[in-house]
C-alpha positions in Angstrom: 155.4 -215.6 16.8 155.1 -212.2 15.8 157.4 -210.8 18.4 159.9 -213.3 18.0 160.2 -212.1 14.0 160.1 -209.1 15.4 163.3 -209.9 17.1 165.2 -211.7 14.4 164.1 -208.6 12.2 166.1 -206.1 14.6 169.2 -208.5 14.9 169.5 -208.6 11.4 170.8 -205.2 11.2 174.7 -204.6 11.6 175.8 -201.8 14.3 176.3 -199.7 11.2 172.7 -199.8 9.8 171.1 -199.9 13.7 173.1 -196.5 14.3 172.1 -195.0 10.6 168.2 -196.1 11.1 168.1 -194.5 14.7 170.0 -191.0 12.8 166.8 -191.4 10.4 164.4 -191.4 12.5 166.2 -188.5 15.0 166.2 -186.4 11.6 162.6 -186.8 10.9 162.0 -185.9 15.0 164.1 -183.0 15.3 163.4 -181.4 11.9 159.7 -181.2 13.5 160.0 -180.3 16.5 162.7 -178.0 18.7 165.2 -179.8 20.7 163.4 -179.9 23.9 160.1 -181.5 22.9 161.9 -184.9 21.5 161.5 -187.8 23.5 164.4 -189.8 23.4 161.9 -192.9 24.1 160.1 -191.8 21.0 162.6 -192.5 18.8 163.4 -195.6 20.7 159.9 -196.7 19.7 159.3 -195.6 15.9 162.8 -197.3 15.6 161.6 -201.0 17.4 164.2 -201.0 20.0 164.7 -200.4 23.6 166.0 -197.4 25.3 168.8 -198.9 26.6 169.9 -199.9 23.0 169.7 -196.6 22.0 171.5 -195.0 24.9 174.4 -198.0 23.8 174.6 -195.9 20.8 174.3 -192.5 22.5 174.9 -192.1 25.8 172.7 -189.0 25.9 170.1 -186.9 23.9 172.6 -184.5 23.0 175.0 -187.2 22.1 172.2 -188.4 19.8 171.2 -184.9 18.1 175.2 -183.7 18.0 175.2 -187.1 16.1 172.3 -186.0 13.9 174.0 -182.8 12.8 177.0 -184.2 12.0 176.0 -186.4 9.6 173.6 -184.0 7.8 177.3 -182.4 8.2 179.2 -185.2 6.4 176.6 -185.1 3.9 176.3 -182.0 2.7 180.1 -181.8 2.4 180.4 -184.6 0.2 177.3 -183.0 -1.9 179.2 -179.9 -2.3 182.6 -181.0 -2.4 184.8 -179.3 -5.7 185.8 -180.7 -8.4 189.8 -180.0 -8.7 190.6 -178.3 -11.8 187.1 -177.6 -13.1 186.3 -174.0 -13.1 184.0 -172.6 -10.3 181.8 -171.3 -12.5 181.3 -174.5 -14.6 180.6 -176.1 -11.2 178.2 -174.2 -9.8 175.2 -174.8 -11.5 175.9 -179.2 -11.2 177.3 -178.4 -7.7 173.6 -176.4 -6.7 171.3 -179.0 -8.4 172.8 -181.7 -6.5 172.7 -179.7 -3.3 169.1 -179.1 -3.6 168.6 -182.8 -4.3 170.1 -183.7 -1.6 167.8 -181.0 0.1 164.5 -182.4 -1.1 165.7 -186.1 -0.6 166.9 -185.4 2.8 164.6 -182.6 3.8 164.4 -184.1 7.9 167.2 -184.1 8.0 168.6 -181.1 6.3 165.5 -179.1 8.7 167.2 -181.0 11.7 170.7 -179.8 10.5 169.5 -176.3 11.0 167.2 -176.7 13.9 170.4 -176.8 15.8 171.6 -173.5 16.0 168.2 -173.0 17.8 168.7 -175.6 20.0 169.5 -174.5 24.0 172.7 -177.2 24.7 175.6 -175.0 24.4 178.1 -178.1 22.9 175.4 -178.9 20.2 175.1 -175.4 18.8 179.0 -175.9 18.6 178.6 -178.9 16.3 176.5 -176.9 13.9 178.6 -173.9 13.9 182.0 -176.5 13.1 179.8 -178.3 10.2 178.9 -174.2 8.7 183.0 -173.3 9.0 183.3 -176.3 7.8 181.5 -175.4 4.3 182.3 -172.3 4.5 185.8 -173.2 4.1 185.3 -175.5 1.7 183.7 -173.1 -0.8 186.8 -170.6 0.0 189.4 -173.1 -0.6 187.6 -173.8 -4.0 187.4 -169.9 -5.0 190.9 -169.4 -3.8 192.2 -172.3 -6.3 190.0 -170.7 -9.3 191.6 -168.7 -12.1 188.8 -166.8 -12.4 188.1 -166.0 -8.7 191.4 -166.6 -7.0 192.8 -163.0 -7.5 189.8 -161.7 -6.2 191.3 -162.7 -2.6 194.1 -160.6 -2.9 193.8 -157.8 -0.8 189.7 -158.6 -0.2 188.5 -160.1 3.1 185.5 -159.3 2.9 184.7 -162.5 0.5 185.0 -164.5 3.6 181.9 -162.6 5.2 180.5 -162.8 1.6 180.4 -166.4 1.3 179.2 -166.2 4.9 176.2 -164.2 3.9 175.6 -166.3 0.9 175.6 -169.8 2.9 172.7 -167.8 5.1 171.5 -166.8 1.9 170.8 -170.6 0.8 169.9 -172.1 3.6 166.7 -169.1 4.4 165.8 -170.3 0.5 165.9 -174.1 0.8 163.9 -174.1 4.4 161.2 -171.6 2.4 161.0 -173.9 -0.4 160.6 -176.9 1.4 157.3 -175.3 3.0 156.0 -175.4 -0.2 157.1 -172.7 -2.1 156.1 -172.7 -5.9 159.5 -172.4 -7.4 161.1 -175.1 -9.1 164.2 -176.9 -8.1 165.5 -174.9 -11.9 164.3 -171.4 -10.5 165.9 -171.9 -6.7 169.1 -173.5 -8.6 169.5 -170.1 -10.7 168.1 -167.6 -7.8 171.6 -169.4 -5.4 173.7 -169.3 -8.3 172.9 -165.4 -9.3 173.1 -164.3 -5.7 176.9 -166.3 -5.2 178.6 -164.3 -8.6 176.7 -161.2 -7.7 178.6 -161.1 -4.0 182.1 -162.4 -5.8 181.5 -159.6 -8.7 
């Protein structure tokens, strides 16, 4: 009886919420451990499903953790995303406090994100580097468009290296205060948002 609830239980999830509950639970694994020591059948088990259901999903670990990344990816774009018209400046403060709740609500999976630069597969460390252009580009596009900030492009590439320091910057601060450092989210909010105007000043 048991297993057979167990069994309506699992096909009561849609191929969309299977997919986003196996992602869970790869976040939690890899943001633990390094690439290497995850056992795909591990994830198959905490999740209640076979193997070969997940390898339906993802044909192979590094299918599964290049899956991973992106979608810490997806997320921290959307977290981060501008606010057309609205000053840079004005944004930055609500643009880094939701970032950093994003951070402590999805701190697996933001660990995992970064785990994979780390991580030995070739074709997954290209996934992470794409997502970092990828918000990289996304906080240049939003300088570029700013009244305040815009001009500073002309004639200065080294704000591309600077927001390229600066993303580094953020990420060293958020993994150290998810091991428990005593800051608040108010104190690591101000430290990002200081260090981001001082490189741009």
């Amino acid at each position: 009886m048991p297993a057979n609830q167990g069994e309506r239980a699992r096909r009561r999830l849609s191929t969309g919420e299977r997919r986003e509950q196996l992602l869970s639970v790869g976040a939690k694994l890899f943001s633990e451990s390094p690439y290497d020591e995850v056992r795909i059948e591990r994830v198959a088990e905490i999740a209640g499903v076979s193997r070969g259901l997940l390898y339906h999903y993802f044909p192979t670990k590094r299918d599964f953790f290049a899956a991973v990344v992106e979608r810490e990816s997806e997320r921290m774009l959307r977290m981060t995303a501008a606010v057309p018209g609205v000053p840079v400046r004005e944004q930055l403060t609500a643009g880094l406090d939701t970032y950093l709740g994003y951070v402590q609500a999805h701190a697996h999976g933001f660990r995992a994100f970064h785990r994979a630069d780390a991580a030995g597969d070739q074709a997954v460390r290209r996934v992470y580097q794409r997502a970092l252009a990828a918000q990289e580009q996304q906080i240049l596009a939003a300088l570029a468009a700013d009244p305040e900030f815009g001009p500073v492009f002309q004639g200065a590439p080294q704000v591309r290296l600077a927001v390229r320091g600066w993303l580094a910057f953020t990420t060293a601060v958020c993994l150290e205060w998810l091991r428990g450092d005593d800051l608040t989210r108010e104190q690591v909010r101000d430290l990002c948002a200081r260090a981001l105007l001082g490189v741009l000043a």
